[in-house]
ZAMARGU-4260 file (C-alpha; in steps of 0.2 Angstrom, whole numbers, plus 5000, padded with zeros to 4 digits):
<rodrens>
0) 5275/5136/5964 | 5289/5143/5953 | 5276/5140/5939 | 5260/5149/5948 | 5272/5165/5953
5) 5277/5167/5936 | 5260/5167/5929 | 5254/5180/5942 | 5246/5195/5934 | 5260/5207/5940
10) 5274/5198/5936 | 5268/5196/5920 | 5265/5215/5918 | 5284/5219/5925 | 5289/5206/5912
15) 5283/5213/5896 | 5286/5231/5902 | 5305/5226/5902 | 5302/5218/5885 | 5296/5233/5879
20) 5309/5242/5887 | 5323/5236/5878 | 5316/5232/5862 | 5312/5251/5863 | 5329/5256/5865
25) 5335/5245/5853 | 5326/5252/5841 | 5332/5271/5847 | 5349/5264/5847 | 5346/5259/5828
30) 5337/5275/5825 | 5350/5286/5831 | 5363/5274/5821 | 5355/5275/5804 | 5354/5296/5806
35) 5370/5297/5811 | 5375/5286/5795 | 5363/5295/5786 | 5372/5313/5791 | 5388/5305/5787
40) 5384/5299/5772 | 5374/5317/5768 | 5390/5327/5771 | 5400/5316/5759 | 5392/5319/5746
45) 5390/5337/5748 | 5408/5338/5751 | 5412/5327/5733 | 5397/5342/5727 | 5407/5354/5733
50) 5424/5349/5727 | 5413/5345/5709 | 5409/5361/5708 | 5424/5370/5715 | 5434/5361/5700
55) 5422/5367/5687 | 5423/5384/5689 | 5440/5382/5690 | 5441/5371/5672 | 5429/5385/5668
60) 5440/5400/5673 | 5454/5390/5662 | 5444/5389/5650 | 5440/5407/5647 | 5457/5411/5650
65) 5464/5400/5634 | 5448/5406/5624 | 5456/5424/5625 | 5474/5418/5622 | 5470/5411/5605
70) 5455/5421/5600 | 5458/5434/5587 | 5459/5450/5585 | 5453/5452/5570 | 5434/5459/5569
75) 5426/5454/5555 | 5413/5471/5555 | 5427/5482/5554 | 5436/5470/5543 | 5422/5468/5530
80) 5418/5488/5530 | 5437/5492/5527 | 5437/5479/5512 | 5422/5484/5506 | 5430/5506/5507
85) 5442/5499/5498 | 5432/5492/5481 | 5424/5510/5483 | 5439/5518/5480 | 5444/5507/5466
90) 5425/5513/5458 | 5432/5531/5463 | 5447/5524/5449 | 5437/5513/5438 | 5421/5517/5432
95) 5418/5536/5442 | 5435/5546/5435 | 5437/5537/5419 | 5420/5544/5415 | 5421/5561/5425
100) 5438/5563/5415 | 5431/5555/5399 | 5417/5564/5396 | 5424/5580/5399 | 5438/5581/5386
105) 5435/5579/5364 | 5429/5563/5356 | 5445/5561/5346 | 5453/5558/5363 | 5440/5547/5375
110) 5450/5532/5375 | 5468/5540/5379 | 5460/5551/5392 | 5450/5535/5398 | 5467/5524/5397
115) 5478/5536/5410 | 5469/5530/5422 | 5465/5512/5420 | 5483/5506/5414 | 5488/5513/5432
120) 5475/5500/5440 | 5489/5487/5435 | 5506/5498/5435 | 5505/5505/5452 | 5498/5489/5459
125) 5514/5481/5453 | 5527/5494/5462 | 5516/5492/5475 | 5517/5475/5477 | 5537/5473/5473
130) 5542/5489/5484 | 5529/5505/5486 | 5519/5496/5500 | 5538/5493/5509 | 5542/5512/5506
135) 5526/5520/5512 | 5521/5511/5528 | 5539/5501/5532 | 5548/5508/5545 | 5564/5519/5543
140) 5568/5537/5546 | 5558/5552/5543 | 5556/5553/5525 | 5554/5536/5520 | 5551/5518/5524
145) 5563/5503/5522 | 5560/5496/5504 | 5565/5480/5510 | 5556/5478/5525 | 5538/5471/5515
150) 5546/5469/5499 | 5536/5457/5488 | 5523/5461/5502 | 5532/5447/5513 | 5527/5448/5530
155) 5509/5457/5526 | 5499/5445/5529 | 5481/5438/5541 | 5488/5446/5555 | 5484/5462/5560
160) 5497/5475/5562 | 5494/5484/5578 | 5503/5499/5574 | 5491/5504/5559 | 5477/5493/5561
165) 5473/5481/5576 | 5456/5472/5572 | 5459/5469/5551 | 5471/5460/5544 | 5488/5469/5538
170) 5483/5463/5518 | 5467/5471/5522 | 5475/5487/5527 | 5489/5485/5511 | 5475/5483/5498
175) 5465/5497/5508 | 5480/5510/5504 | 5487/5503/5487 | 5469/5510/5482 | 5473/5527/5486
180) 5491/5526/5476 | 5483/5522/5462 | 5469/5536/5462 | 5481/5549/5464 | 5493/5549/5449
185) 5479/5546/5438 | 5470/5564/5443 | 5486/5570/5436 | 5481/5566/5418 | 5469/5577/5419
190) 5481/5592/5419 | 5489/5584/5405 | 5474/5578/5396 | 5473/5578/5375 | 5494/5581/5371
195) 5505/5568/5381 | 5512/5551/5376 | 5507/5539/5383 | 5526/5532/5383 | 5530/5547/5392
200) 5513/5547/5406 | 5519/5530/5410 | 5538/5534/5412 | 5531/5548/5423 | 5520/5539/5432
205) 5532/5526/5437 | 5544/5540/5444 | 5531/5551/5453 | 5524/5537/5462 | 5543/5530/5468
210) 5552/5548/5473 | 5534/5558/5478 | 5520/5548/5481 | 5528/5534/5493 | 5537/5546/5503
215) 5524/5556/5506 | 5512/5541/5512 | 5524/5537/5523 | 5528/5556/5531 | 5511/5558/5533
220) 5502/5541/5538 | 5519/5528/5538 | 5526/5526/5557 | 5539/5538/5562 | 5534/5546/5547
225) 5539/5567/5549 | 5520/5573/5548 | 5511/5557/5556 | 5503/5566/5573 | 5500/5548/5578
230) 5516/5536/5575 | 5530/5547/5580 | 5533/5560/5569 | 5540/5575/5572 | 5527/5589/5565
235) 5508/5585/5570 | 5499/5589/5554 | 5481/5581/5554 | 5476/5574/5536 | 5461/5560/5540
240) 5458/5553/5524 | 5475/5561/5512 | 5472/5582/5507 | 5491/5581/5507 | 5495/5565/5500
245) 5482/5564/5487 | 5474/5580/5482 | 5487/5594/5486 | 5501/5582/5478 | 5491/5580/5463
250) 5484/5597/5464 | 5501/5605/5462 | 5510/5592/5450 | 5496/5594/5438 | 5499/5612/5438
255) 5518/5608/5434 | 5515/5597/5422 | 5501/5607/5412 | 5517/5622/5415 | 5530/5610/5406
260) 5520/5601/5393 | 5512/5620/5387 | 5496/5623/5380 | 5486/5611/5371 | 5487/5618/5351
265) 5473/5630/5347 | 5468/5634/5369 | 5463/5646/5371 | 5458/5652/5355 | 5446/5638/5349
270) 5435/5630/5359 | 5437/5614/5367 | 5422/5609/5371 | 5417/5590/5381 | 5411/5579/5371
275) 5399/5571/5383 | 5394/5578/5399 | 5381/5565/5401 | 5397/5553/5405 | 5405/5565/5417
280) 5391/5566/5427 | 5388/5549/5429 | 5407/5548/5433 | 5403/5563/5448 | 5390/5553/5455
285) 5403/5536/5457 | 5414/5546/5463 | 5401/5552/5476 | 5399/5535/5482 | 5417/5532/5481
290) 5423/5546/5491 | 5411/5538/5508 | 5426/5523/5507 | 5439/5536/5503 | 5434/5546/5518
295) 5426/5535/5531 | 5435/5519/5527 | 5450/5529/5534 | 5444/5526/5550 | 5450/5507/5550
300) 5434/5503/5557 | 5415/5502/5558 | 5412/5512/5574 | 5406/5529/5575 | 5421/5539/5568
305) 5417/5532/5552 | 5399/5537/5553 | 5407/5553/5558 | 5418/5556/5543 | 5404/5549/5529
310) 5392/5561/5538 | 5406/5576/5536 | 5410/5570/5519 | 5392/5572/5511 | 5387/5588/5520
315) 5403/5597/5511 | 5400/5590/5495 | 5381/5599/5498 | 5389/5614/5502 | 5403/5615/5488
320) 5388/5613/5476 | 5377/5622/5483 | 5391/5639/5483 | 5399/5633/5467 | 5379/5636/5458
325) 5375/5651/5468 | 5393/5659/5463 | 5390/5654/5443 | 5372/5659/5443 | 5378/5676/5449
330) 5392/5678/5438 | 5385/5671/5424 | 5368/5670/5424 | 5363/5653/5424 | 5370/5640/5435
335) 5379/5626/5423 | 5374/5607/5425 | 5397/5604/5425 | 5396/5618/5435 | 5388/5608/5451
340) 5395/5592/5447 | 5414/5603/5448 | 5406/5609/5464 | 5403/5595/5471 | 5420/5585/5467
345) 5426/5599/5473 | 5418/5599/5492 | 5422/5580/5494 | 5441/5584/5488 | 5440/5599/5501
350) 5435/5587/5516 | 5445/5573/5513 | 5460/5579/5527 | 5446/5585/5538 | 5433/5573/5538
355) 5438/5562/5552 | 5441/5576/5565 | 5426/5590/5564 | 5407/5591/5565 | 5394/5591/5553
360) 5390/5611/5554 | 5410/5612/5551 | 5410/5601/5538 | 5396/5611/5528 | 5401/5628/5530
365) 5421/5621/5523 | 5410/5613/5509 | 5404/5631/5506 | 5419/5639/5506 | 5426/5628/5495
370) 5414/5628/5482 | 5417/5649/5480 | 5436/5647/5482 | 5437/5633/5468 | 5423/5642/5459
375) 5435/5657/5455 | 5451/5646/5455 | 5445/5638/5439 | 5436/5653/5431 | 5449/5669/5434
380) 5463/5663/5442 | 5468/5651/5428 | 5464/5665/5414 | 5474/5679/5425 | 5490/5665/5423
385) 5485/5658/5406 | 5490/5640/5411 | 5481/5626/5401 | 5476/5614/5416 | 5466/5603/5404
390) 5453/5595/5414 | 5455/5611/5431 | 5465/5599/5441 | 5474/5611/5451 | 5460/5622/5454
395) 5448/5608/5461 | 5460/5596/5471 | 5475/5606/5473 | 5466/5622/5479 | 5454/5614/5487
400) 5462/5602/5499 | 5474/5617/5501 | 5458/5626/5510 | 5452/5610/5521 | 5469/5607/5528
405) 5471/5626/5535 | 5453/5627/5539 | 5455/5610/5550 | 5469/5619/5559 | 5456/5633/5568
410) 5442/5618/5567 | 5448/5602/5573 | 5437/5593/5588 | 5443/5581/5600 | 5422/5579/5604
415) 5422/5571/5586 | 5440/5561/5587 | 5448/5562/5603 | 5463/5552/5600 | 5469/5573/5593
420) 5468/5580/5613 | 5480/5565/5620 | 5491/5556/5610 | 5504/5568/5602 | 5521/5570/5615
425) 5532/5582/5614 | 5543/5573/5623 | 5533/5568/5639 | 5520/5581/5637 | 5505/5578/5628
430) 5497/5590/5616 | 5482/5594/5611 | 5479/5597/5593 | 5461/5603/5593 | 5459/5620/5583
435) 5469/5635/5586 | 5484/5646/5579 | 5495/5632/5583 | 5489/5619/5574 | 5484/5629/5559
440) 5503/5634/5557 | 5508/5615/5558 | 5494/5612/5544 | 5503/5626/5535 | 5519/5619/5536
445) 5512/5602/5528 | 5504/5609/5515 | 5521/5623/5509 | 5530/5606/5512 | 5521/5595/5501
450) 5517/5610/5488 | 5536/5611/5485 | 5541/5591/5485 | 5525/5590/5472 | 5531/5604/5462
455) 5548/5598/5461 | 5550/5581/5460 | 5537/5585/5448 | 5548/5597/5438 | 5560/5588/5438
460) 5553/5569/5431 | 5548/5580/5419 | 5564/5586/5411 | 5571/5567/5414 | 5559/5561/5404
465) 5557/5574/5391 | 5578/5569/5388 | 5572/5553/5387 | 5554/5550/5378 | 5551/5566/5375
470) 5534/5573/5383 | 5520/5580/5370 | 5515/5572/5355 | 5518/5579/5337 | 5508/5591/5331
475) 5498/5581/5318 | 5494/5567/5330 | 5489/5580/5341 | 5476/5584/5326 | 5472/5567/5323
480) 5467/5562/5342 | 5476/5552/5353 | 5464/5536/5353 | 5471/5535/5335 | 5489/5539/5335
485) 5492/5530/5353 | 5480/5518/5354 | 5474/5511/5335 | 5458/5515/5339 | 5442/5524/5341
490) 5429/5528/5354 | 5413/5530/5339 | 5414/5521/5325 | 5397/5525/5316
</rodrens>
């Protein structure tokens, strides 16, 4: 009976219904359990993502952070542009004024002439390395920096030092300046050319760069330095690129010396012809090229003031050359082949305190006033005095940087370096040194300042060294040439 019931159609259907029932929700029951696993499990690993990523960006964050800890600060444009600025102011040295000068004296004295400068390549590279470097940019007081402070150039080194130079190394910016030591001096012998001994250029030379020279640099570009408009000192007086330093020093010492030593035997009766102006020109034309690392090198960089400064520095040498022609063909009828290449010297001396800190316009029309200035400097001013500046010293560099450092005190523009318009404090006020009449009389004040320190420390080696060495050469070796009766030797021998 039992049997029969349980076999009956319905039951059957009721039975396999429940079946189904519960293996359905079973299978829910499983469903449900795997997703919430699966959700579980999901959320894990996003979380682990999460934290993955969370730690990386920190490690990376780290990272960046100790990248610019020990990266350095040295940038390797600015550092190969200012090492390169210095090998073209060495050519300025060695070839371009060895041959400007060389060609421009006698043949019996191209070799002497030629000598004055390139013995200074090694002399003053000495004193610079035992103490001038220390005395020029060390730190100590107004006048001069602490001899002792970068003696034997310790402590000048791959690092940069900020206060001069933040992105080359300091040995970069040592070698850089040592270059413009040994340039200056040597324009002195052209004052002095054809009747000095070459005992007594050297005794000279060892004392001008020590009690003139290094103090200078230091007043003007050394840190607390009495002119330096950027580290501290006391009188802001803009020179970019070294019109007092180099060209107004030299420019006045050579018109000391030239005083002191007197005339050359026979000036101005005979006439003392160059010997080769093929070799002077070729020397103006290095010296040309020379001048863009003189000049823009001094920005310490290879960003746009340094493009600035090379751009000022060719458009006054086109000036200067352009005037010094013009004045020379009106004078004297023709316009002399020396007479553009003085010109042109002259424009690039001219510029040199300016360069860095006017516009190309400005830089043009100093180049042109220049070129008249030095123009009638070398014709009618030296013949009014009767000084024998042998090679016109004083009336290219000396005059002429004379002229760009007062024009650069009406013409000076923060557009072109705006470090002038916000970094010299008189005490806690800035000041602005763009152009006017008060930055024209501190530019006067540097250049009566380094006029007289040129003139007597100048005067004064002299007369130690004529008590010592005497100065001039005898009379007959004067005859003979001084290759001959300084050197052994002659520049031609056919």
């Amino acid at each position: 009976m039992v049997e029969r019931d349980f076999l009956k159609p319905g039951l059957t259907a009721r039975l396999a219904f429940g079946l189904y029932r519960a293996l359905m929700s079973q299978i829910h029951r499983v469903r449900v359990l795997a997703a919430v696993i699966f959700m579980l499990f999901g959320w894990g690993l996003s979380t682990q993502t999460c934290v993955a990523e969370t730690a990386t960006l920190e490690q990376r964050v780290s990272q960046l952070e100790a990248a610019a800890k020990s990266a350095s600060p040295i940038n390797s444009g600015d550092n190969a542009w200012v090492l390169v600025s210095a090998a073209l102011v060495l050519m300025m040295t060695a070839p371009g004024l060895i041959l400007f000068y060389g060609g421009l004296v006698r043949s019996k004295n191209v070799l002497a002439t030629m000598m004055h400068s390139m013995v200074l390549m090694a002399v003053v590279s000495a004193l610079w390395m035992v103490f001038g470097y220390s005395m020029a940019f060390g730190e100590g007081n107004s006048f001069f920096g602490s001899p002792s402070q970068f003696f034997l150039l310790n402590g000048v080194g791959n690092a940069p030092n900020a206060d001069y130079a933040a992105t080359i190394p300091h040995s970069t910016f040592m070698l850089f300046q040592l270059m413009f030591a040994i340039i200056t001096p040597a324009l002195i012998s052209g004052a002095i050319a054809e009747r000095i001994k070459f005992s007594s250029y050297l005794l000279f030379t060892v004392l001008w760069v020590t009690f003139v020279y290094f103090p200078l640099c230091h007043m003007v570009w050394g840190k607390g330095g009495l002119f330096n408009w950027a580290l501290g000192g006391k009188i802001p007086v803009l020179d970019f690129a070294g019109g007092t330093v180099v060209h107004v020093s030299s420019g006045v010492s050579a018109l000391v010396a030239a005083t002191v030593l007197g005339k050359r035997t026979g000036y101005p009766r005979e006439p003392m012809v160059p010997h080769n102006v093929v070799l002077s020109l070729i020397g103006t034309g290095l010296l040309w090229v020379g001048w863009f690392g003189f000049n823009a090198g001094s920005a310490l960089n290879a960003g746009g003031l340094a493009s600035s400064a090379f751009a000022a520095t060719h458009f006054s040498a086109v000036g200067a050359a352009l005037s010094w022609a013009a004045m020379e063909w009106l004078l004297k009828g023709k316009p002399s082949v020396l007479g553009i290449a003085s010109g042109m010297v002259a424009g690039l001396a001219t510029i040199t305190p300016a360069s860095g800190f006017v516009t190309i316009p400005v830089a043009f029309c100093i180049g042109l006033c220049s070129g008249a200035a030095c123009y009638l400097a070398v014709t009618k001013l030296k013949n009014v005095f009767g000084y024998d500046d042998s090679l016109d010293v004083f009336g290219v560099h000396g005059v002429g940087s004379t002229i760009g450092l007062l024009l650069l005190g009406f013409s000076a523009n923060p557009s072109v370096n705006s470090a002038i318009a916000t970094t010299f404090k008189n005490g806690e006020t800035v000041v602005s040194l763009a152009g006017g009449l008060a930055q024209f009389k501190n530019q006067l004040i540097g250049v009566l300042f380094t006029a007289a320190l040129g003139a007597i420390g100048t005067f004064v080696i002299l007369k130690i060294v004529s008590a010592t060495t005497g100065l001039r050469v005898s009379a007959e070796d004067e005859h003979s040439g001084l290759d001959l009766t300084q050197h052994g030797e002659s520049a031609y021998n056919d």
